[in-house]
C-alpha positions as CSV (number, residue, x, y, z in Angstrom):
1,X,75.4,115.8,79.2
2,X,77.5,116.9,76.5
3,X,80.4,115.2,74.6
4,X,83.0,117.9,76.3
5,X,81.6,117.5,79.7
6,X,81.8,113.5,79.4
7,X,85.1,113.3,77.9
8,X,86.2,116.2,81.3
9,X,84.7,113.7,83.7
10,X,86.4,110.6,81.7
11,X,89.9,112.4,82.0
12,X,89.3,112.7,85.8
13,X,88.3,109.6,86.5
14,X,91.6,108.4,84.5
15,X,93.6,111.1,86.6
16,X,92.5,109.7,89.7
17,X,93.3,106.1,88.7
18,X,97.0,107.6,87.7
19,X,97.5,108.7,91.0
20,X,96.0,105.3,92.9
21,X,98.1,103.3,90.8
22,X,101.0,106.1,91.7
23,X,100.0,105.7,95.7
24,X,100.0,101.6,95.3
25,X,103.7,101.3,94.3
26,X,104.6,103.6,96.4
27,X,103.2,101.7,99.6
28,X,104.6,98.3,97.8
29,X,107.9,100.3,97.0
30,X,108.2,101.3,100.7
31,X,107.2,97.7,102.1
32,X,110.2,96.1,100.0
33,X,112.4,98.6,101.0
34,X,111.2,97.9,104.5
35,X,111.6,94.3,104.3
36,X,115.0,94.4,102.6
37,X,115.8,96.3,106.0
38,X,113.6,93.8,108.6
39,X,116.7,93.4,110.6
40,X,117.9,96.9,111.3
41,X,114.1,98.1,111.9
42,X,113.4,95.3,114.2
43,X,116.4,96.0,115.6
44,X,115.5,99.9,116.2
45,X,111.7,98.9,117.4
46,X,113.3,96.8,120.6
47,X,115.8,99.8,120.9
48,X,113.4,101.6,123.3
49,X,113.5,98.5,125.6
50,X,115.3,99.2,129.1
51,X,119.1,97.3,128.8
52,X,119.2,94.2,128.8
53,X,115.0,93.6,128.0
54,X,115.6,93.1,124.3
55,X,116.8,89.8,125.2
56,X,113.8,88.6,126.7
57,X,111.2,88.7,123.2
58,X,110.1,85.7,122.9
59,X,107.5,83.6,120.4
60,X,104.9,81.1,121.0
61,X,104.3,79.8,117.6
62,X,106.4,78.6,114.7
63,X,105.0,80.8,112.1
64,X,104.7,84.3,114.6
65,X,108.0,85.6,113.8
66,X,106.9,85.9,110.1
67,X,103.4,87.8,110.8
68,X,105.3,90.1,113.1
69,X,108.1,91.1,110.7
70,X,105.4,91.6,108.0
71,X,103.4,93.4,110.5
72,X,106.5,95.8,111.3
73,X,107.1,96.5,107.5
74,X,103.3,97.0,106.9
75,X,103.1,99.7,109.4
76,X,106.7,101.1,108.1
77,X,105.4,101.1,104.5
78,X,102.3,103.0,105.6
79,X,104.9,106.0,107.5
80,X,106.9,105.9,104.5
81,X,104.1,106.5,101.9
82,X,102.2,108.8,103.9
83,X,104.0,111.9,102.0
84,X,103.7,110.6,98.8
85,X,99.5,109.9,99.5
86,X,99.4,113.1,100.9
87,X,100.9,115.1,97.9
88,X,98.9,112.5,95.0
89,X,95.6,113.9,97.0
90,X,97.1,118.0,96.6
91,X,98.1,117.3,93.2
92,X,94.6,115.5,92.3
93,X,92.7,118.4,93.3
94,X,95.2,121.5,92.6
95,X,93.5,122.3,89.1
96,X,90.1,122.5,90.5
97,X,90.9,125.1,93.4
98,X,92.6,129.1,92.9
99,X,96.2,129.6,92.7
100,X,95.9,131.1,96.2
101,X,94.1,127.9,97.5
102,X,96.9,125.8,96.1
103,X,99.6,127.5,98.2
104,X,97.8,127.0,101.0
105,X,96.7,123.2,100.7
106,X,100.5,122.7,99.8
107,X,101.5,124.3,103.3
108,X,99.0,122.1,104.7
109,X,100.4,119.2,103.2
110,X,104.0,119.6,104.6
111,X,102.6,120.6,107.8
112,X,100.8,117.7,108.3
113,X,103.7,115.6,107.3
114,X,106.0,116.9,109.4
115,X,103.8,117.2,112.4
116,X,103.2,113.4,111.9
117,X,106.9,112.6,111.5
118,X,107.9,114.8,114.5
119,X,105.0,113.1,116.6
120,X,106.2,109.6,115.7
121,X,109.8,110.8,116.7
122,X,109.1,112.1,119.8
123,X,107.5,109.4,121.0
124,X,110.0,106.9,120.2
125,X,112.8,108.7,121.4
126,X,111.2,110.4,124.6
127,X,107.6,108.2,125.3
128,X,108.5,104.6,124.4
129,X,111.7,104.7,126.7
130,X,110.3,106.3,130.1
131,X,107.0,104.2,129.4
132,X,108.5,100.8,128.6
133,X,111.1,101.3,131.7
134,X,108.2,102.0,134.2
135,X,106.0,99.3,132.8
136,X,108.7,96.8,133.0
137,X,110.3,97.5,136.4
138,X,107.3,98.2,138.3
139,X,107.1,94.6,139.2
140,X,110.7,94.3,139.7
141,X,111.2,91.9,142.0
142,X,108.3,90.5,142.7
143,X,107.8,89.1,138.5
144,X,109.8,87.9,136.3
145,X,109.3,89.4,133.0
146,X,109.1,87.8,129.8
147,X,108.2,90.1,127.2
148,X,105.8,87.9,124.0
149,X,107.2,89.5,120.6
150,X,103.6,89.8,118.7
151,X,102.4,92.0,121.9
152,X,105.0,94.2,122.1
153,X,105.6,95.4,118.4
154,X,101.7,95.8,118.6
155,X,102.7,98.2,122.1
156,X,105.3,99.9,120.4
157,X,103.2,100.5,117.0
158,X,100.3,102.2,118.6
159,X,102.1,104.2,120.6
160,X,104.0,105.2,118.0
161,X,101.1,106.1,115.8
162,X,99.3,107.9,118.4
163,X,101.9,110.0,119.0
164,X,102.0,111.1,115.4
165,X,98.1,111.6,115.4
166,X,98.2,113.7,118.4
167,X,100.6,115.8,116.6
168,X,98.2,116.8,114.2
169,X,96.2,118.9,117.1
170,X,97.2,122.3,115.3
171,X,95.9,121.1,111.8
172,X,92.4,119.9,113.3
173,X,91.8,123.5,115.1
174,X,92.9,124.9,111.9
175,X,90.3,123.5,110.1
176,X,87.3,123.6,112.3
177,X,88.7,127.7,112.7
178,X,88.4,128.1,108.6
179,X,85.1,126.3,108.6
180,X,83.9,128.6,111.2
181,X,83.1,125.9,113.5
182,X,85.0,127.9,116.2
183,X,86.9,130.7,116.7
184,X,90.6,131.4,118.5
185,X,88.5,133.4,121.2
186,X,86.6,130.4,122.0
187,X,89.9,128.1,121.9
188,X,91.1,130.7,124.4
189,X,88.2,130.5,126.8
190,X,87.9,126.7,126.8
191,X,91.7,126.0,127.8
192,X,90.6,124.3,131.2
193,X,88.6,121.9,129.0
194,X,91.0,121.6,126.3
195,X,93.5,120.4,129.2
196,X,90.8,117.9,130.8
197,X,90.9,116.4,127.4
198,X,94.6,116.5,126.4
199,X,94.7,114.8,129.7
200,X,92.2,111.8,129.0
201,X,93.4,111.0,125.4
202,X,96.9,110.8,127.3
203,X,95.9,108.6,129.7
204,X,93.7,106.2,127.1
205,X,97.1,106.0,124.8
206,X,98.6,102.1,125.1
207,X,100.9,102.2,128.5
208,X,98.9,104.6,130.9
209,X,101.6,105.1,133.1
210,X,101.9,108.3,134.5
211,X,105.4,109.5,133.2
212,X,104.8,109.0,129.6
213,X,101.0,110.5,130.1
214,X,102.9,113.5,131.3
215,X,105.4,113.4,128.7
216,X,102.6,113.2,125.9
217,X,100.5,115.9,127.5
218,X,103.5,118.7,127.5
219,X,103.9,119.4,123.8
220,X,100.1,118.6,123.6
221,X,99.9,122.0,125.3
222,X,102.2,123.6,123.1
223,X,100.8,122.7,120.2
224,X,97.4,123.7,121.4
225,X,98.9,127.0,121.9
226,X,100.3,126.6,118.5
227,X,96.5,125.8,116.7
228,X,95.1,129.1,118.4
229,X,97.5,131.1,116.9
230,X,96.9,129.7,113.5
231,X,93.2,129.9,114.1
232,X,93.9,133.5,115.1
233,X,95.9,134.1,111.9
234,X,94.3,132.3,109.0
235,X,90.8,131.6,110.2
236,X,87.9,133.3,108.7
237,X,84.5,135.3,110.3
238,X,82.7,132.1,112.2
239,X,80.0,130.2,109.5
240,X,77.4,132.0,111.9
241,X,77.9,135.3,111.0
242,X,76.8,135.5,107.7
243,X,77.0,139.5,107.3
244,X,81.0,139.2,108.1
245,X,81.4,136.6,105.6
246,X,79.1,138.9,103.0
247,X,81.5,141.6,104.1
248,X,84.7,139.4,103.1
249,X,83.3,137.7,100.1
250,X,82.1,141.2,99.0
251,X,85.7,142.3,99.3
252,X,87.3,139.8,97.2
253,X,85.4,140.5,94.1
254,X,87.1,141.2,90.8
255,X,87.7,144.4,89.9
256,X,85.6,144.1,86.7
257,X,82.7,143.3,89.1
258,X,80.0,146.0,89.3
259,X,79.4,146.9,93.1
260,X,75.5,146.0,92.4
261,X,77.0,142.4,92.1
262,X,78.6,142.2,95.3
263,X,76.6,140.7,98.1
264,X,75.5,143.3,101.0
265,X,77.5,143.7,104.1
């Protein structure tokens, strides 16, 4: 290994310790920032209770109110770094890939963001309501209900984070559609199976009720729709066919490239 190439990998490894240090303060920035706010946010997690519930959050132990508030700013921390990881990962590896690639991770990058962002949203504005109000009424009448803080701010964060994951449907058939795992068509042809499963990861997320299962499986749908076009759009020739992806690679040679050099389609 030569001096040049040892001082290239140095300089990486020092890049990559940058932009740790860089995602560190960050999370620590955003978990100060959170705490500083502990009232308000706890305050907006119980928000989704039915009125008059928020009343009823109780503790068992002297020291639980402290590992749940540093449990809610922990997992607020994490949502409010997320963009900043996301864009210290692009920027690490921008000067390795082609100016072409580089648009492309960057729309990646925001999409995955705001898929996340607009997953968590709609579950705490549409899910965590209808679920928490069936959950809590179903016994009405025949219980008394007296919701245990640490228990629910666990309910609430899952579902919450699920939500977001879920989101990210049209991102994962993205990706398995570049890497020519599968193809649109076969997105297309499997819909009654991609249904079944929308279905089942519904029904595993915390709650299990049948109202918010529904309301988690309706833009699951749409966003499937969604990942079929993209796969449609942006996807390559499938990894199998190796002639269509001579053909393409063929076709994006320089134009200082002799044809001789290209491979054969």
């Amino acid at each position: 290994m030569g001096a040049d190439e040892r001082l290239s990998i140095v300089d990486h490894l020092d890049e990559l310790r940058r932009r740790i240090i860089i995602c560190i303060v960050a999370l620590a920035v955003a978990f100060v920032a959170a705490y500083v706010l502990r009232d308000p946010l706890v305050r907006a997690l119980k928000h989704p209770l039915p009125h008059g519930s928020d009343s009823a959050l109780v503790t068992l132990g002297p020291a639980e109110p402290f590992f749940i508030i540093m449990k809610v700013c922990a997992g607020c921390a994490l949502l409010l770094a997320l963009p900043v990881w996301l864009y210290q990962a692009y920027a690490f590896v921008i000067p390795a890939v082609t100016e072409q690639s580089r648009r492309i991770m960057l729309i990646v990058v925001a999409g995955v963001s705001s898929l996340f962002l607009a997953g968590v949203a709609f579950g705490y504005f549409v899910v965590l309501p209808v679920a928490l109000r069936f959950l809590i009424e179903f016994g009405d009448g025949l219980f008394i209900s007296q919701l245990q803080a640490g228990p629910y701010f666990s309910f609430v964060t899952a579902m919450l984070l699920a939500s977001g994951l879920m989101f990210e449907l049209p991102v994962a058939m993205l990706a398995f559609a570049r890497m020519g795992v599968v193809t649109a068509e076969m997105y297309v042809r499997q819909w009654r199976v991609a249904i079944v499963v929308i279905a089942a990861v519904a029904a595993a997320l915390p709650g299990g009720d049948p109202f918010s299962m529904f309301l988690l499986m309706i833009p699951q749908i749409v966003l499937y729709a969604l990942g079929v076009w993209l796969a449609r759009t942006f996807a390559g020739p499938p990894i199998w066919d190796r002639e269509a992806w001579a053909g393409v690679r063929g076709g994006d040679a320089g134009p200082d490239e002799p044809d001789g050099a290209r491979p054969a389609g």
